[in-house]
N, C-alpha and C positions, 0 to 999 in steps of 0.2 A: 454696381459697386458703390454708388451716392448711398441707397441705401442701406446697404451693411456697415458705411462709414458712420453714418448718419444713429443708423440703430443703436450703433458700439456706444457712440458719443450718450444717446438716452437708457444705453444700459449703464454704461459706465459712472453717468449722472446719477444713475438711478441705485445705484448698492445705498442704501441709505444708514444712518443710523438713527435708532429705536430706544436705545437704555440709557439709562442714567448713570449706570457704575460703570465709574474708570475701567476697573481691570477687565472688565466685558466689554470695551470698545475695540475694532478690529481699525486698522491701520491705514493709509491710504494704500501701501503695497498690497496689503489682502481685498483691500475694497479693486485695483485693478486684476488681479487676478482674477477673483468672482466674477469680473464683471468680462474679462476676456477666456473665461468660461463656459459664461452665456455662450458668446458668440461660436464659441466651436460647435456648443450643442447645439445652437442653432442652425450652422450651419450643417451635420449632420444628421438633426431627424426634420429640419421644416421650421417654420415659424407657428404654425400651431401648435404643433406638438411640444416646441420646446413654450411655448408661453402657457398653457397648459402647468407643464413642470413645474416651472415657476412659481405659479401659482400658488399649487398643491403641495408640491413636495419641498418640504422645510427643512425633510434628513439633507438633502443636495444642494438646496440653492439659499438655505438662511446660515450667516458663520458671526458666530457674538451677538454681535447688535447690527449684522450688515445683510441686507438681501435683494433681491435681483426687484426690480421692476421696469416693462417699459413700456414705450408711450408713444404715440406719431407724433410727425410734427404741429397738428394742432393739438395735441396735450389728449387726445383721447386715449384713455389707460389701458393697453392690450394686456399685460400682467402685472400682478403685485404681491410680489410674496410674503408680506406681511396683512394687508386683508384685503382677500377675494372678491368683496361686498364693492369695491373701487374701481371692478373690471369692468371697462364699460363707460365707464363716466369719465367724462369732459374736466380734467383738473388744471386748465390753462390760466383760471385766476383765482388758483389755490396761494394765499399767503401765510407765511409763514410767521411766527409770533411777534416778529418787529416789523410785520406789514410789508415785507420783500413778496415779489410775483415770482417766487424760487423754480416754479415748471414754465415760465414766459422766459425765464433766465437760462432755464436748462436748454429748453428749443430753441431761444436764440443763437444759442453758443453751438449748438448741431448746425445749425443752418450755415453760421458765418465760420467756425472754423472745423468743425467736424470731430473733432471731440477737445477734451478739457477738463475742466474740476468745475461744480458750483459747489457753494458753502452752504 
């Protein structure tokens, strides 16, 4: 159960946005949605299969500027639906343009309260 909690929290962290134009930004209610999404398909074909999806398939799991990606608790990046080339790799001191540690922030926030919002 820790880890489905856990997962939600780095999917739910994880719907990201991508563009620059307003009217293309998807909402926090759509980014939870997506992001409890995931978790059904999750829970119904496995964890590889559905991070696979994610991956891959952009018609289902990318909406505006929002898409699934997720990640263990040490930041190692099991999917990313915005680019595949990032599966695999170690993003725990990835910062973001004003020098925030935003996947050290994201893990943290799974660990201590199990899910959340990072900005």
């Amino acid at each position: 159960m820790k880890f489905f909690r856990t997962l939600m929290t780095l999917l739910f962290a994880g719907v990201m946005s991508v563009s620059a134009m307003a009217q293309d930004h998807g909402t926090k209610e759509e980014a939870k949605s997506l992001a409890n999404a995931a978790l059904a398909h999750i829970k119904k074909v496995g964890n590889d299969q559905a991070f696979k999806d994610f991956t891959t398939d952009k018609a289902n799991w990318s909406k505006k500027d929002l898409y699934v990606f997720a990640m263990d608790a040490k930041g190692l990046t099991l999917a990313h639906g915005a680019n595949e080339k990032l599966v695999g790799k170690n993003m725990m001191e990835l910062k973001d343009q004003n020098g925030k540690m935003f996947v050290r922030e994201i893990t943290d926030l799974a660990a201590s309260k199990g899910e959340g919002w990072v900005d």
